[in-house]
N, CA, C and O atoms as a Maestro MAE file, in Angstrom:
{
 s_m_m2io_version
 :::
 2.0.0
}

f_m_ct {
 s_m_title
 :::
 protein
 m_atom[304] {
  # First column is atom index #
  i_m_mmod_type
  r_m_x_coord
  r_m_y_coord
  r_m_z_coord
  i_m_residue_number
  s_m_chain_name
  s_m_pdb_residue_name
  s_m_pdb_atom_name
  i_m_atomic_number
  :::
  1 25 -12.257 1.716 -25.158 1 A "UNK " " N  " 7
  2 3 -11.251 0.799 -24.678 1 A "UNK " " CA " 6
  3 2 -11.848 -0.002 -23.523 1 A "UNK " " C  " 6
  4 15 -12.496 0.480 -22.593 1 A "UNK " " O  " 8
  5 25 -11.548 -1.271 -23.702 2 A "UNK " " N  " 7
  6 3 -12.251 -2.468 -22.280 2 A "UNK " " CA " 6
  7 2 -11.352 -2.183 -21.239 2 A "UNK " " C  " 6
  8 15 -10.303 -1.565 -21.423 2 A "UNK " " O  " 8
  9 25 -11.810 -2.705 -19.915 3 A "UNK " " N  " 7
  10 3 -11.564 -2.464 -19.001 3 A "UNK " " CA " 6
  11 2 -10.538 -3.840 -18.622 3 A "UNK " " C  " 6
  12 15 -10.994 -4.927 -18.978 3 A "UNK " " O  " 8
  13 25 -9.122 -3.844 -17.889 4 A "UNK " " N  " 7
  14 3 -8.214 -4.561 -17.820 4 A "UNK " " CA " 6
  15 2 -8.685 -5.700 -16.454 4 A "UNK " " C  " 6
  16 15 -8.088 -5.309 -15.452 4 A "UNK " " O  " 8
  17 25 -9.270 -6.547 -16.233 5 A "UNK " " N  " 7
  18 3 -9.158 -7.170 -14.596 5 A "UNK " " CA " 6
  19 2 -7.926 -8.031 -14.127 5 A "UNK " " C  " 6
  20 15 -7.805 -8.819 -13.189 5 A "UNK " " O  " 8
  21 25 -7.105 -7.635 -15.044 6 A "UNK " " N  " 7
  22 3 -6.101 -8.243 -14.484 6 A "UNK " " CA " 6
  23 2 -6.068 -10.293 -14.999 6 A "UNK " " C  " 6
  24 15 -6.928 -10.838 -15.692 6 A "UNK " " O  " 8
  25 25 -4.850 -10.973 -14.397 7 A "UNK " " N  " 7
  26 3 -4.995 -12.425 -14.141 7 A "UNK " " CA " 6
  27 2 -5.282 -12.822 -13.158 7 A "UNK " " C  " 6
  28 15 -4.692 -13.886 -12.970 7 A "UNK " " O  " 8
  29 25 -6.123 -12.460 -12.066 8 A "UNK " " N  " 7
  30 3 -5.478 -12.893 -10.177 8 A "UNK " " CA " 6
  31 2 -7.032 -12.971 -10.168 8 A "UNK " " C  " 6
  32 15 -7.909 -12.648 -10.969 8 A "UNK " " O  " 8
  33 25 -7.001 -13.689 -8.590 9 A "UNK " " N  " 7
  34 3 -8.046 -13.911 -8.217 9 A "UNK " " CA " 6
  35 2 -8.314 -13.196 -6.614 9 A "UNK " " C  " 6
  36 15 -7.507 -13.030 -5.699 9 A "UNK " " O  " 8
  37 25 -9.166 -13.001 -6.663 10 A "UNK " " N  " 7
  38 3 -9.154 -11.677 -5.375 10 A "UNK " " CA " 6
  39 2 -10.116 -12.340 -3.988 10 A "UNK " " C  " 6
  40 15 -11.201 -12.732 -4.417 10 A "UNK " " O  " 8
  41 25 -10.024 -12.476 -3.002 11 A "UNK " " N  " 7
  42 3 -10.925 -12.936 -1.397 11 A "UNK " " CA " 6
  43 2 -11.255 -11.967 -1.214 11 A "UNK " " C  " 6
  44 15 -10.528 -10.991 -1.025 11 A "UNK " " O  " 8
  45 25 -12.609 -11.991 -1.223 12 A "UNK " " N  " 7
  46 3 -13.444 -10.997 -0.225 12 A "UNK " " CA " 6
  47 2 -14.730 -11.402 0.264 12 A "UNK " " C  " 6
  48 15 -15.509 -12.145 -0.334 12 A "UNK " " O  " 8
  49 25 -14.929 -10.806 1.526 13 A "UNK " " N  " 7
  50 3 -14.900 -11.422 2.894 13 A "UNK " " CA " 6
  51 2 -16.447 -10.488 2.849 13 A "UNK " " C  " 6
  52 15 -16.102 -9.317 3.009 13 A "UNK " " O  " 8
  53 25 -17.606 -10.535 2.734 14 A "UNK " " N  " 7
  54 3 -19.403 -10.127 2.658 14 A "UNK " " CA " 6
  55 2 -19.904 -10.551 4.096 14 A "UNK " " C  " 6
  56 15 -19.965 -11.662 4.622 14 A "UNK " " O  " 8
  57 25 -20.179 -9.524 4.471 15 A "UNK " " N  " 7
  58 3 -20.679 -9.592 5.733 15 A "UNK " " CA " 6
  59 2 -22.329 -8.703 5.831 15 A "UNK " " C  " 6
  60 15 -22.455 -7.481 5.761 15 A "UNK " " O  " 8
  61 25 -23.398 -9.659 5.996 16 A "UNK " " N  " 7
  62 3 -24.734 -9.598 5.403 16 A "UNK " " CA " 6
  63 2 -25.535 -8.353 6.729 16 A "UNK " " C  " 6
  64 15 -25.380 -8.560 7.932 16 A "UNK " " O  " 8
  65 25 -26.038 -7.601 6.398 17 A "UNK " " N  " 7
  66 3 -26.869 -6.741 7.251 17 A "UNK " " CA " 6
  67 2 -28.231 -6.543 7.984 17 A "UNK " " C  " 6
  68 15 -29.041 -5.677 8.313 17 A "UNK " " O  " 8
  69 25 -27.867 -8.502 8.058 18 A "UNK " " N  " 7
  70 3 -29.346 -9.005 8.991 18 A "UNK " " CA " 6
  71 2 -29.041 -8.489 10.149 18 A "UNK " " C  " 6
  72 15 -28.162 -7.656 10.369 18 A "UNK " " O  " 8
  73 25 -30.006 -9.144 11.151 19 A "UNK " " N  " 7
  74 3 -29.977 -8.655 12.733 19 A "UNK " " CA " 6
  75 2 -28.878 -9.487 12.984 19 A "UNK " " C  " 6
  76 15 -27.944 -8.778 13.358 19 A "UNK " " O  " 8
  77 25 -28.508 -10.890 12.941 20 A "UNK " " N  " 7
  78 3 -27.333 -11.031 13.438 20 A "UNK " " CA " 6
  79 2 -26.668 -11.550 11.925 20 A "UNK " " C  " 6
  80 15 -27.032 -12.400 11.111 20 A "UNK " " O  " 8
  81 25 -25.538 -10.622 11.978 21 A "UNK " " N  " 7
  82 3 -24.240 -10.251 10.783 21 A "UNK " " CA " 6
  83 2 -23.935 -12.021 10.565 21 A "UNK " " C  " 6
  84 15 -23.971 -12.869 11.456 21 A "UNK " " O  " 8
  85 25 -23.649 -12.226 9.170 22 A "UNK " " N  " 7
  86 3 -23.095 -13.446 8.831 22 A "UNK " " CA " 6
  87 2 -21.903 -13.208 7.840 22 A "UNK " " C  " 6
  88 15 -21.907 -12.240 7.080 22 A "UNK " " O  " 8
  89 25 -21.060 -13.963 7.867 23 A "UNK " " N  " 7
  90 3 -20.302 -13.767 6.979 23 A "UNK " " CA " 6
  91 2 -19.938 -14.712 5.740 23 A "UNK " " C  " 6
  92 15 -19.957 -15.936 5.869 23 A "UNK " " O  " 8
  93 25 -19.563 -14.009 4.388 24 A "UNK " " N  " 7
  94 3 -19.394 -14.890 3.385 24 A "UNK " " CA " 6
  95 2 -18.225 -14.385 2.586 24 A "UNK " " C  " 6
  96 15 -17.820 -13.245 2.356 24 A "UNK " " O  " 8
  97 25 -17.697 -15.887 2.142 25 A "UNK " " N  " 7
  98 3 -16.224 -15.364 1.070 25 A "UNK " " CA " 6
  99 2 -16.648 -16.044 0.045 25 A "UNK " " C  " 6
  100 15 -17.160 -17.156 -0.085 25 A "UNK " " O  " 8
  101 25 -16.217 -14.803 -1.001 26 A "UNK " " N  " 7
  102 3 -16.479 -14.685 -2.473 26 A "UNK " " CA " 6
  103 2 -15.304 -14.265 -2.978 26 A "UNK " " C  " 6
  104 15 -14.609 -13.480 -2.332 26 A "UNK " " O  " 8
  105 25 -14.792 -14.893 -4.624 27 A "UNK " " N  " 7
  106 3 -13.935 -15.021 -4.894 27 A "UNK " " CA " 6
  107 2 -14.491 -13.948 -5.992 27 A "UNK " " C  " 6
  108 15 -15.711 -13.875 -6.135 27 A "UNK " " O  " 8
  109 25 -13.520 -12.999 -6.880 28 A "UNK " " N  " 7
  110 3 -13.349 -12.143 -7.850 28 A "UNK " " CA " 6
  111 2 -12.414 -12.646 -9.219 28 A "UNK " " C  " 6
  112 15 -11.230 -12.890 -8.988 28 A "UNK " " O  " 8
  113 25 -12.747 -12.751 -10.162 29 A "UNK " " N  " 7
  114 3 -11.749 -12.784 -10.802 29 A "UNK " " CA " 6
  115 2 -11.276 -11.725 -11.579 29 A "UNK " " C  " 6
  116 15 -11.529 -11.524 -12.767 29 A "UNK " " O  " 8
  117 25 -10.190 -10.698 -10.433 30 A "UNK " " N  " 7
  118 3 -9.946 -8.771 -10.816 30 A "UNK " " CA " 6
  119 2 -9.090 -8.771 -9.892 30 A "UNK " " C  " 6
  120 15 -8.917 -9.678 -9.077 30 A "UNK " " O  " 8
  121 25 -8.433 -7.627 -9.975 31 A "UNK " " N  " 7
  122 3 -7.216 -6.761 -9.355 31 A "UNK " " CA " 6
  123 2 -8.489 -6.516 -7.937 31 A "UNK " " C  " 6
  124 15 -9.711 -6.375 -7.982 31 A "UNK " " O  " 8
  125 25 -7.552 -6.549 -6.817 32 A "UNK " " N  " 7
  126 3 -7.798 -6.271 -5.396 32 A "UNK " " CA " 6
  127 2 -9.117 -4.925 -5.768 32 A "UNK " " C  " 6
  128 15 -10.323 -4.970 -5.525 32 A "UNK " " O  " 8
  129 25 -8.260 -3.755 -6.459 33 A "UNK " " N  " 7
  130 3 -8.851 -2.532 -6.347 33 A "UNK " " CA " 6
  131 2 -10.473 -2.812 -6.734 33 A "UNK " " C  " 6
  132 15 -11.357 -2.341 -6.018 33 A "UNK " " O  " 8
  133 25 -10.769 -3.579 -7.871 34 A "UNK " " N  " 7
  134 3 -12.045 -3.909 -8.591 34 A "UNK " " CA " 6
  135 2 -12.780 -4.757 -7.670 34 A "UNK " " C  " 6
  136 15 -13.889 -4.363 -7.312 34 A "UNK " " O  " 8
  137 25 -12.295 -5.954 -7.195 35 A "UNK " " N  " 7
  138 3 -13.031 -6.700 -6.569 35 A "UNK " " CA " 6
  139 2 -14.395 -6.594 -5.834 35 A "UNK " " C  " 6
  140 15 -15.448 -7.200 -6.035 35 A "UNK " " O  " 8
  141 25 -13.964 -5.355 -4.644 36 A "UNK " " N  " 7
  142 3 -14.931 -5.361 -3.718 36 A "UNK " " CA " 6
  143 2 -16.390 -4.612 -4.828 36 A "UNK " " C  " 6
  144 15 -17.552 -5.019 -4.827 36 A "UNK " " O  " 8
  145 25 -15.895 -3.611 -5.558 37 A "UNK " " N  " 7
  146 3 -16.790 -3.188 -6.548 37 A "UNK " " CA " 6
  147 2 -17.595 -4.219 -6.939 37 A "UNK " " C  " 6
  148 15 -18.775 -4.127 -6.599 37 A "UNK " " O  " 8
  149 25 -17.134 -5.534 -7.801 38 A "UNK " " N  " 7
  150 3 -18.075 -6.296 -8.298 38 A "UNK " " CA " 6
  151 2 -18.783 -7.231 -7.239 38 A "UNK " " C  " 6
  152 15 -19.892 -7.749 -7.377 38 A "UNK " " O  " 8
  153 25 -17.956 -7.346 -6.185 39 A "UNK " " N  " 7
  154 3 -19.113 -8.029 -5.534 39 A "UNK " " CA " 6
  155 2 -20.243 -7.754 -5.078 39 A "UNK " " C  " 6
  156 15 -21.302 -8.374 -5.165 39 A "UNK " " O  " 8
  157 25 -19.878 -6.377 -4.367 40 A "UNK " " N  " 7
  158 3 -21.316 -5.177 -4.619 40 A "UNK " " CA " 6
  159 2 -22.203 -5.173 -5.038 40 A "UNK " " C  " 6
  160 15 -23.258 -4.712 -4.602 40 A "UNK " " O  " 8
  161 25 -21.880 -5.938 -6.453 41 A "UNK " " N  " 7
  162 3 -22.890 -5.130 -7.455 41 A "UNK " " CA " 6
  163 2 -23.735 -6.676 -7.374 41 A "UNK " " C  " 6
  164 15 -24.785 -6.957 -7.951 41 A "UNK " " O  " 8
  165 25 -22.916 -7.554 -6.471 42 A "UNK " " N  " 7
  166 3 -23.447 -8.987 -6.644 42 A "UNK " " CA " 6
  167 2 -24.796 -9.647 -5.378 42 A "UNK " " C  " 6
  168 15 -25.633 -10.548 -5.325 42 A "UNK " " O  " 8
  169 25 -24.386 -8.726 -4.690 43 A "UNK " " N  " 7
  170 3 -25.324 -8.909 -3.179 43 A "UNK " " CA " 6
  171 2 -26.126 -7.816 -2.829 43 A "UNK " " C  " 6
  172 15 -26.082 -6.655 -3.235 43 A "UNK " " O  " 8
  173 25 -26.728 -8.254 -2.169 44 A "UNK " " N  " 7
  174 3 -28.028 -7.428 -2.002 44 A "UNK " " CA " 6
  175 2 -27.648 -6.287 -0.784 44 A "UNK " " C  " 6
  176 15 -27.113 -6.331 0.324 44 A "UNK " " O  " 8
  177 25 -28.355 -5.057 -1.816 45 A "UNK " " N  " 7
  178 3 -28.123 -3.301 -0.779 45 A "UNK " " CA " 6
  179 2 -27.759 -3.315 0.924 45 A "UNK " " C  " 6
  180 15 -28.604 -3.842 1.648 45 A "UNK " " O  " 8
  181 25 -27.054 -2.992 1.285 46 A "UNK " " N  " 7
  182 3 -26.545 -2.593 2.448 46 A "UNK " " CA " 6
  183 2 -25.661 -3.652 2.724 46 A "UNK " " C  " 6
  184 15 -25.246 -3.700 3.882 46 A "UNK " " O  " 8
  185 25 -25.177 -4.732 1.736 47 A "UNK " " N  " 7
  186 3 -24.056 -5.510 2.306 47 A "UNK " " CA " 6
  187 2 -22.554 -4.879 2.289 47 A "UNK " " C  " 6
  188 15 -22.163 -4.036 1.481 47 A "UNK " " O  " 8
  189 25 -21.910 -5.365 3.178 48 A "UNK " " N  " 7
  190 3 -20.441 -4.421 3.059 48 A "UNK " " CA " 6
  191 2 -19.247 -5.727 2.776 48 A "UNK " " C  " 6
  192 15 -19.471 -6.872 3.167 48 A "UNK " " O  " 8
  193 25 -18.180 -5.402 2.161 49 A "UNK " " N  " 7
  194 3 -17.042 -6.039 1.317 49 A "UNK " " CA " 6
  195 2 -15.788 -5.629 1.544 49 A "UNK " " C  " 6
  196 15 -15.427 -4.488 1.257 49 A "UNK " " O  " 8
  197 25 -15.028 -6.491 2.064 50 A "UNK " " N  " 7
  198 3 -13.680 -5.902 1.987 50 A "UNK " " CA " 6
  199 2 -12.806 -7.036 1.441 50 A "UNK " " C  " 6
  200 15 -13.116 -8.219 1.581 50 A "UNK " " O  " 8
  201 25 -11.717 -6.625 0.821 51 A "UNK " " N  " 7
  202 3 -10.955 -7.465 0.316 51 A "UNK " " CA " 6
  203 2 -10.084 -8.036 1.904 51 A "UNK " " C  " 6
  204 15 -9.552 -7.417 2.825 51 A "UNK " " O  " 8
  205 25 -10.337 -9.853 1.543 52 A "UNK " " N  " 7
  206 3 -9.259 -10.486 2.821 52 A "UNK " " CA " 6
  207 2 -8.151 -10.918 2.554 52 A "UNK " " C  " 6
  208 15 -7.982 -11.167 1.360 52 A "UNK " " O  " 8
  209 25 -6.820 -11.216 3.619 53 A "UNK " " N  " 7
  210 3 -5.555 -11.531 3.381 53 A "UNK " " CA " 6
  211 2 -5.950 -13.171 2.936 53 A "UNK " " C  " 6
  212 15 -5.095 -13.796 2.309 53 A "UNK " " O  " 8
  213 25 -6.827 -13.622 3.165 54 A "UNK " " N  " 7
  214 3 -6.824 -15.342 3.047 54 A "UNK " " CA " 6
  215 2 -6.220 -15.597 2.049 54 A "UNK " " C  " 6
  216 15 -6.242 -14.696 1.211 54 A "UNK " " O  " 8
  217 25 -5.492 -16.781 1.708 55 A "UNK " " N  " 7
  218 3 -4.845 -17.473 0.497 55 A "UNK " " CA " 6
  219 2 -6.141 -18.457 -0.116 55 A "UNK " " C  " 6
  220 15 -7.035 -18.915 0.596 55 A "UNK " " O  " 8
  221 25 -6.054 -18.610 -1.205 56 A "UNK " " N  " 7
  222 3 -7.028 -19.244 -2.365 56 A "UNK " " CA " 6
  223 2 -6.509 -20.768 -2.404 56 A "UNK " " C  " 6
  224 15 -5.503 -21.055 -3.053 56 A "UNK " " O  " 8
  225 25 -7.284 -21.795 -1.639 57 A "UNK " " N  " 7
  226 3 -6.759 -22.934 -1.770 57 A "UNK " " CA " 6
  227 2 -8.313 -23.510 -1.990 57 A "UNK " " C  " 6
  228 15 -9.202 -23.824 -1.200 57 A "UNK " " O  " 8
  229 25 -8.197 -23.495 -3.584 58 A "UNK " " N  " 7
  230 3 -9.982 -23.986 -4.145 58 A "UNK " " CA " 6
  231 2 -10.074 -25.132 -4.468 58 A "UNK " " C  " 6
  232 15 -9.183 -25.891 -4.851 58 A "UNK " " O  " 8
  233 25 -11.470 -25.370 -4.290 59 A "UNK " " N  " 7
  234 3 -11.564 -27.092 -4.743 59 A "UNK " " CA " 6
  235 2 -11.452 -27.199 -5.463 59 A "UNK " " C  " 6
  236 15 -10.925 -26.258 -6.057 59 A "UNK " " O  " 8
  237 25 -11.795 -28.412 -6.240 60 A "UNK " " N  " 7
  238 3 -12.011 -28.601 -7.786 60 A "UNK " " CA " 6
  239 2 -13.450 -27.982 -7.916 60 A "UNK " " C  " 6
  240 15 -14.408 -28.066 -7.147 60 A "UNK " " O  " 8
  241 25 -13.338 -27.449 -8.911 61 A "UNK " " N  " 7
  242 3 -14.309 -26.729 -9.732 61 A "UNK " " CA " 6
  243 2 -14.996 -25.208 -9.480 61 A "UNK " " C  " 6
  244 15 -15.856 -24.644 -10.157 61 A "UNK " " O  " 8
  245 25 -14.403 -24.812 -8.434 62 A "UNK " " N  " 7
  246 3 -14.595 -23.511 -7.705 62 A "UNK " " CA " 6
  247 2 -14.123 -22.477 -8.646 62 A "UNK " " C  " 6
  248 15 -15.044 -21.706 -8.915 62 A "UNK " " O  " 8
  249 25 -13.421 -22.291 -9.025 63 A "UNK " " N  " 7
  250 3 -13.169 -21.268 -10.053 63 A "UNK " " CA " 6
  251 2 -12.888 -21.535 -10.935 63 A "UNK " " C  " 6
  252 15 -12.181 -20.678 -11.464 63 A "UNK " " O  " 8
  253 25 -13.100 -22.588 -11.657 64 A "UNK " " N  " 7
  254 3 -12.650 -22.976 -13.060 64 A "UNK " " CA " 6
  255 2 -13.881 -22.098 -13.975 64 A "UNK " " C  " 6
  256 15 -14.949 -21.708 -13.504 64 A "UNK " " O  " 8
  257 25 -13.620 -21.995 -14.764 65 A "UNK " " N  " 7
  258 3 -14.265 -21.194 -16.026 65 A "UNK " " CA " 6
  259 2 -14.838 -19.736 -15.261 65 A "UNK " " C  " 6
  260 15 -15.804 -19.101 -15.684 65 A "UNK " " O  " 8
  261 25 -14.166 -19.423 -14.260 66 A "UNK " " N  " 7
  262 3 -14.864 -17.745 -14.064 66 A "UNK " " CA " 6
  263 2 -13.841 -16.952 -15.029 66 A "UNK " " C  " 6
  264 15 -12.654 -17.131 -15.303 66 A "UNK " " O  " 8
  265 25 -14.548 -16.254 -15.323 67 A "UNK " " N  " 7
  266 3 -13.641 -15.235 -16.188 67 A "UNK " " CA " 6
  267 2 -13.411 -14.291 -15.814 67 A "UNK " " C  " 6
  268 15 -13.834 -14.008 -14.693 67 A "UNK " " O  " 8
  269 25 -12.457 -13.114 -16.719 68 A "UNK " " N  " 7
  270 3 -11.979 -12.124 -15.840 68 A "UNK " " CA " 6
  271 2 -13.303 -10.816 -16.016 68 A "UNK " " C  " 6
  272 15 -14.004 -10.505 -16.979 68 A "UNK " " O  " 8
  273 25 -13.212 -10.241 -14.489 69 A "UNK " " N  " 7
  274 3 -14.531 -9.707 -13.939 69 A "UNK " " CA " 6
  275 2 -15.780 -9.846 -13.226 69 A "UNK " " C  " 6
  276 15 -16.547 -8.992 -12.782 69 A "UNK " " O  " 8
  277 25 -15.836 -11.714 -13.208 70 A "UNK " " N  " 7
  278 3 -16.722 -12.543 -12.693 70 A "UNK " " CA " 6
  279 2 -16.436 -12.597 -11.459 70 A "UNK " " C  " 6
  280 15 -15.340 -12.349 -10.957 70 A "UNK " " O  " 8
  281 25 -17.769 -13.045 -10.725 71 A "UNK " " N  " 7
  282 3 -17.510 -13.353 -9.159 71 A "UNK " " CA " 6
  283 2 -18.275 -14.115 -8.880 71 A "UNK " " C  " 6
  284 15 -19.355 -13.994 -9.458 71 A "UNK " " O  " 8
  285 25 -18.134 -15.245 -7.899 72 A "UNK " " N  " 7
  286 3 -18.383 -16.363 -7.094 72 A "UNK " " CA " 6
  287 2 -18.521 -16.332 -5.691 72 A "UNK " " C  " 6
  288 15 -17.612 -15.821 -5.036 72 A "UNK " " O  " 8
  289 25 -19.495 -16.790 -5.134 73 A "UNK " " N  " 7
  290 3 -19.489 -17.137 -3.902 73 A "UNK " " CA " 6
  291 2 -19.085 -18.539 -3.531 73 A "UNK " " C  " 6
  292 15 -19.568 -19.638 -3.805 73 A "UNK " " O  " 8
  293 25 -18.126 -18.186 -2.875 74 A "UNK " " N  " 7
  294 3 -17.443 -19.581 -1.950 74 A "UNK " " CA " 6
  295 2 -18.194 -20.595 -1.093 74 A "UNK " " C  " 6
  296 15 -18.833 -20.007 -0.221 74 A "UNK " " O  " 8
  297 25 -18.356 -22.124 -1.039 75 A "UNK " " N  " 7
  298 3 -19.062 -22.776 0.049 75 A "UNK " " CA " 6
  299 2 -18.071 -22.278 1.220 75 A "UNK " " C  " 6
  300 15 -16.890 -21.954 1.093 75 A "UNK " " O  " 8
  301 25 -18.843 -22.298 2.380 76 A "UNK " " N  " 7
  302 3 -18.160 -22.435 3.672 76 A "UNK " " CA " 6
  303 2 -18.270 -23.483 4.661 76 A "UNK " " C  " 6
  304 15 -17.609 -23.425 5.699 76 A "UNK " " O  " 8
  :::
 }
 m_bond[303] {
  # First column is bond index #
  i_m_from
  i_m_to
  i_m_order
  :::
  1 1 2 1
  2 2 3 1
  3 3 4 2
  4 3 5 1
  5 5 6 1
  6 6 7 1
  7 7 8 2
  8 7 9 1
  9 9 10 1
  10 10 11 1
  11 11 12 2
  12 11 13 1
  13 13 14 1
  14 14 15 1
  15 15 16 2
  16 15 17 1
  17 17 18 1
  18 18 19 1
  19 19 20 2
  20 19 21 1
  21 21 22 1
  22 22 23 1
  23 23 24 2
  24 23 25 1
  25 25 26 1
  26 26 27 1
  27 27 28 2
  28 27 29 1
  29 29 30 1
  30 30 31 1
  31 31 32 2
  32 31 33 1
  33 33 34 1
  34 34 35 1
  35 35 36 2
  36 35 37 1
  37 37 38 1
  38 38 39 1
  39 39 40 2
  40 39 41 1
  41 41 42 1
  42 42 43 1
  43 43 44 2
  44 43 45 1
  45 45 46 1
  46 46 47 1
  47 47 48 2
  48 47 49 1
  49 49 50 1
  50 50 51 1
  51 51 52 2
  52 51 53 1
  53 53 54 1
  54 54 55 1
  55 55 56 2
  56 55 57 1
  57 57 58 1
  58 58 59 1
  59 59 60 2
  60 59 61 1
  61 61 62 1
  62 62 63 1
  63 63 64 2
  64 63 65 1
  65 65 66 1
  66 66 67 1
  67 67 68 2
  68 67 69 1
  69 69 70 1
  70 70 71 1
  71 71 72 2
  72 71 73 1
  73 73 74 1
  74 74 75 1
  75 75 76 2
  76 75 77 1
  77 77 78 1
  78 78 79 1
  79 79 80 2
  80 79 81 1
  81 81 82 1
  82 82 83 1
  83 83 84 2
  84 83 85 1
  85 85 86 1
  86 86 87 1
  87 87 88 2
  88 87 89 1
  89 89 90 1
  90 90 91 1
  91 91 92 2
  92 91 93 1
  93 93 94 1
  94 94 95 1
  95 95 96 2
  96 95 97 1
  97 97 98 1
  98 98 99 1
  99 99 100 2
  100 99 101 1
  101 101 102 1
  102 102 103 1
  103 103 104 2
  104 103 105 1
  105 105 106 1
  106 106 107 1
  107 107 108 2
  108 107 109 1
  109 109 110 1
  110 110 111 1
  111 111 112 2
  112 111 113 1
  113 113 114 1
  114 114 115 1
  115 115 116 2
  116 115 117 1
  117 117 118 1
  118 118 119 1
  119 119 120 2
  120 119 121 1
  121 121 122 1
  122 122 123 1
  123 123 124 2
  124 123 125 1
  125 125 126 1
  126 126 127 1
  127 127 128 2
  128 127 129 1
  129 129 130 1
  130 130 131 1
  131 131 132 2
  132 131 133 1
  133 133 134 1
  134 134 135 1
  135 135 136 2
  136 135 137 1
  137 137 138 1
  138 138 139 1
  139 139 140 2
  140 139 141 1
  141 141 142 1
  142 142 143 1
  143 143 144 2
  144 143 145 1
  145 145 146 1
  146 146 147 1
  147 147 148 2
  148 147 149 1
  149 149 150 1
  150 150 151 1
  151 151 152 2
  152 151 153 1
  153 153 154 1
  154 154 155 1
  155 155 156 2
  156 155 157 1
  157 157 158 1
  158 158 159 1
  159 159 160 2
  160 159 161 1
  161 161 162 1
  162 162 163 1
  163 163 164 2
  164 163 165 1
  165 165 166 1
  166 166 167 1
  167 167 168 2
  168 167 169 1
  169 169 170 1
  170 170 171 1
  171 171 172 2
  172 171 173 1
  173 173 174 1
  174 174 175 1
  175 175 176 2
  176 175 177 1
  177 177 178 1
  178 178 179 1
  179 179 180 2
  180 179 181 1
  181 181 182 1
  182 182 183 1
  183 183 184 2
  184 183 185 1
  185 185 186 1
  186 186 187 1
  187 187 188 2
  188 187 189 1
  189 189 190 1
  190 190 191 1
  191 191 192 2
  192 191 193 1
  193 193 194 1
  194 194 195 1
  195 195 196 2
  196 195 197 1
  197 197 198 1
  198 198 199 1
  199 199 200 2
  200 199 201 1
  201 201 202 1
  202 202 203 1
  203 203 204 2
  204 203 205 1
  205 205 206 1
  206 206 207 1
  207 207 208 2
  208 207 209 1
  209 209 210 1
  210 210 211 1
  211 211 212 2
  212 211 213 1
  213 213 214 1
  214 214 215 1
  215 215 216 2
  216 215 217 1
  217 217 218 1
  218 218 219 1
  219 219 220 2
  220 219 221 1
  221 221 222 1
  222 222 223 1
  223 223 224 2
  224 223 225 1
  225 225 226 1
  226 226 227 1
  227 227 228 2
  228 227 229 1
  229 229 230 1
  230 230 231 1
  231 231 232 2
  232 231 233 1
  233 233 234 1
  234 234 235 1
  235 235 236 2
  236 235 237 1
  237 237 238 1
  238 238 239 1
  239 239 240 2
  240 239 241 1
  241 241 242 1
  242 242 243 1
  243 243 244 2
  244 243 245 1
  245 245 246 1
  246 246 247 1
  247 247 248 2
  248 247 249 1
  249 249 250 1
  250 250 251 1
  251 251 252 2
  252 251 253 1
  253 253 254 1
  254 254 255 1
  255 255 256 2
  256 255 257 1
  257 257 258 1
  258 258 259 1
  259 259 260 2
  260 259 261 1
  261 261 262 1
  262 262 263 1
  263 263 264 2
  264 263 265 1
  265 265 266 1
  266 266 267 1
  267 267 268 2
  268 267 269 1
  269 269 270 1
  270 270 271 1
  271 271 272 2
  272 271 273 1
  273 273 274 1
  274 274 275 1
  275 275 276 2
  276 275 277 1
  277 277 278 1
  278 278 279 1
  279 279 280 2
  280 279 281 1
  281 281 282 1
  282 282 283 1
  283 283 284 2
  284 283 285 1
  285 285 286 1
  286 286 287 1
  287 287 288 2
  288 287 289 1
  289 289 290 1
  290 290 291 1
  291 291 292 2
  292 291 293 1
  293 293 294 1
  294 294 295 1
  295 295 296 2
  296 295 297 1
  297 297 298 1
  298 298 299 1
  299 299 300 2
  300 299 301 1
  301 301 302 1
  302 302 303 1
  303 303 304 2
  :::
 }
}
């Protein structure tokens, strides 16, 4: 049986484990719970992920054709 990601689109907030911390938002297309998982699996070892309260107000073309399970990094 496949795995469900839901319809929603999930913020989470990558904060990189150089000497000085940067931060990046990446969009999920999965349930909150999955999210931080796939982004994980998207950035490089020792980065940390948490899902953010931010609201999703995307440009054009920012998430069009991600599908469900996919993830994107956001311009900032």
């Amino acid at each position: 049986m496949g795995q469900s990601f839901g319809n929603q689109f999930t913020l989470v907030e990558v904060t990189t484990d150089n000497f000085v911390p940067k931060m990046h938002l990446w969009v999920a297309a999965a349930k909150p719970e999955q999210a931080v998982t796939l982004v994980l699996c998207a950035v490089p070892v020792g980065w940390t992920a948490t899902v953010t309260d931010e609201r999703l107000t995307p440009e054009p073309g920012t998430i069009v054709n991600l599908r469900p399970g996919e993830v994107r990094e956001l311009e900032t």
